[in-house]
N, C-alpha and C positions, 0 to 999 in steps of 0.2 A: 165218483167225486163226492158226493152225497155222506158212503161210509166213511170215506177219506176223514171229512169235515168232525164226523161222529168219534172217530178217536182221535184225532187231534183235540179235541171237545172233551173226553172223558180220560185221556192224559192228561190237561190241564187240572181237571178234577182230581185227577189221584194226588198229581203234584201237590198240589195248593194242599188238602188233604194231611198228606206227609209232612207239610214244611209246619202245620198245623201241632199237628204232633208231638212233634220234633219238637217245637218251642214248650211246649207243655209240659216234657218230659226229661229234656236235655237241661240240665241245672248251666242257669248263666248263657240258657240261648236268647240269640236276641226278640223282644216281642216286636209285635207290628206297629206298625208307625202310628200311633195319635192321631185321633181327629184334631182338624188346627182349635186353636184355644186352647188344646190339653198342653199343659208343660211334656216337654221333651228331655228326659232322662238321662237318653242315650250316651250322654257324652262322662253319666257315673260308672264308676268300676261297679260291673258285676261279680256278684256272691251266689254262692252255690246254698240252692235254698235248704239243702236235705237237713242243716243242723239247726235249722230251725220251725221245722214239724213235729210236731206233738204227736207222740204214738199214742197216746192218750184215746181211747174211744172217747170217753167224755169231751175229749175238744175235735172233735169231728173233722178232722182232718185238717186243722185250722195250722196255720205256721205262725209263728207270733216273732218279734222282736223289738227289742227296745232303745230308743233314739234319746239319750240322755234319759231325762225321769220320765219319758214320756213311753208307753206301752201300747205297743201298736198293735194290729193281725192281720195275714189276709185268709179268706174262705171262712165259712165253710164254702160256699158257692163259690162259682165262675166270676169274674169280674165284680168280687166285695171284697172289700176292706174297712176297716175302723180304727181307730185312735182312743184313745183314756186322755183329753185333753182338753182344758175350758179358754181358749182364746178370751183377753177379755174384750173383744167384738160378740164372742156367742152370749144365749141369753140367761138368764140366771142359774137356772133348773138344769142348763148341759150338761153333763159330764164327758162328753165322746162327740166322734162326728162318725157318720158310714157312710159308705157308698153300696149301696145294694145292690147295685149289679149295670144293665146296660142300659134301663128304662128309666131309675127312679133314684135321685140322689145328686148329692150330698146333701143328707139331713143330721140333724143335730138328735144326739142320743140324750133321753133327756132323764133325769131323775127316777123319776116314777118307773122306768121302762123294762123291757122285760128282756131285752135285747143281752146275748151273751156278749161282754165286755171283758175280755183276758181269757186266763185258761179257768178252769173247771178243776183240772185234776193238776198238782205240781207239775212246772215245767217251769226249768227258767229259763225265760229268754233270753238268747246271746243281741248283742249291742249290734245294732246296724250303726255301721260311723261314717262322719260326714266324708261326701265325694262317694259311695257308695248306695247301691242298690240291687231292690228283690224283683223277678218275679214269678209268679206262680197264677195259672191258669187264667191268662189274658187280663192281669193286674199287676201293677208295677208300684213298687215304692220306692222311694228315696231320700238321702238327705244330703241336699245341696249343700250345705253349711248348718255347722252346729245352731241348732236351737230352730231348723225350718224343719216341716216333714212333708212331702207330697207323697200321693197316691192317688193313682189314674187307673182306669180302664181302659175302651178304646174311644168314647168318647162325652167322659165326667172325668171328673177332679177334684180332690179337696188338698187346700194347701196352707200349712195351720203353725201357728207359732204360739207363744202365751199373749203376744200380745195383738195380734191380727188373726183374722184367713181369709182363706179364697176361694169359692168353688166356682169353677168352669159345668156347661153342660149345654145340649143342642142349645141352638136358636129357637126360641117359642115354647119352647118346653115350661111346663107347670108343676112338672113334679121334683120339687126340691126344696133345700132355705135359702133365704134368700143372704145375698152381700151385703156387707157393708159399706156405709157413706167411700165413697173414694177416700177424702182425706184421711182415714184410720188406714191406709195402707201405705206401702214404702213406694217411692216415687217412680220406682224401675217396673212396677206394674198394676199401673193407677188406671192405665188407656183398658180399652173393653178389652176383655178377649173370646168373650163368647161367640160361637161361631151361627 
């Protein structure tokens, strides 16, 4: 009974494994559910990420594309992304916002910074257009409607316009920027969503 237990146990692991994979590798498969508070994508058309990876060594395996004037990427790492974007909620000196991964984030990319911001070597990015979304190794973008851009992990978020943003991340967590006043945001999601 014992062994019984032991592969049923490491079947599950391969599964899980596989389906792991799969999402990583298969362009336009679906990623795994958001933690609550993350916006939920699901319901954009996905795109097949291959035409918008940069062969470029210099941009390190980064995919980039752009949402109106706004120039986005995700990676180099697992669950990052960033924007070339100044809401005017962010603070003077912003130029971007990132998510760096599953621990720390969204923070504002700020002036002075050293942080790569677009490609390095020519590449032009093709237009992610609204009702549509990426994603590439356990991060998701989107754009719900012209002139919003969201990018999630499994559980951060930044959600950024010119004139607002958003960012979602655990409950009690300290490593991030901070929101703004509720009233500078649209009324359909003013309520917390932090989980």
């Amino acid at each position: 009974m014992r062994a019984s237990h032991l592969t049923r146990t490491g079947l599950l692991t391969i599964m899980t494994a596989v389906a792991a994979v799969t999402a990583a590798l298969v362009p336009g498969a679906a990623a795994a559910a958001p933690a609550s508070g993350v916006p939920d994508l699901s319901a954009l058309t996905a795109v097949d990420a291959t035409p918008y990876r940069s062969l470029s060594y210099a941009n390190g395996g980064r995919h980039f594309f752009r949402a109106g004037s706004t120039l986005c990427q995700i990676g180099s790492g697992a669950s990052s992304a960033a924007c070339r974007i100044r809401p005017a909620t962010a603070p003077p000196n912003a130029i971007g916002v990132t998510l760096s991964g599953e621990n720390a984030g969204p923070y504002w990319v700020r002036r002075d910074s050293s942080f790569q911001l677009g490609p390095v070597s020519r590449f032009r990015a093709p237009a992610l257009t609204p009702g549509h979304r990426i994603t590439v190794r356990n991060t998701t973008c989107g754009v719900p409607k012209a002139g919003v851009i969201i990018c999630h992990n499994n559980n951060r978020s930044f959600t950024v316009s010119r004139s607002w943003h958003r960012f979602t991340y655990p409950k009690g967590d300290r490593y991030h920027d901070r929101n703004p006043h509720p009233r500078y945001l649209p009324k359909d999601i003013r309520s917390p969503q932090l989980r």
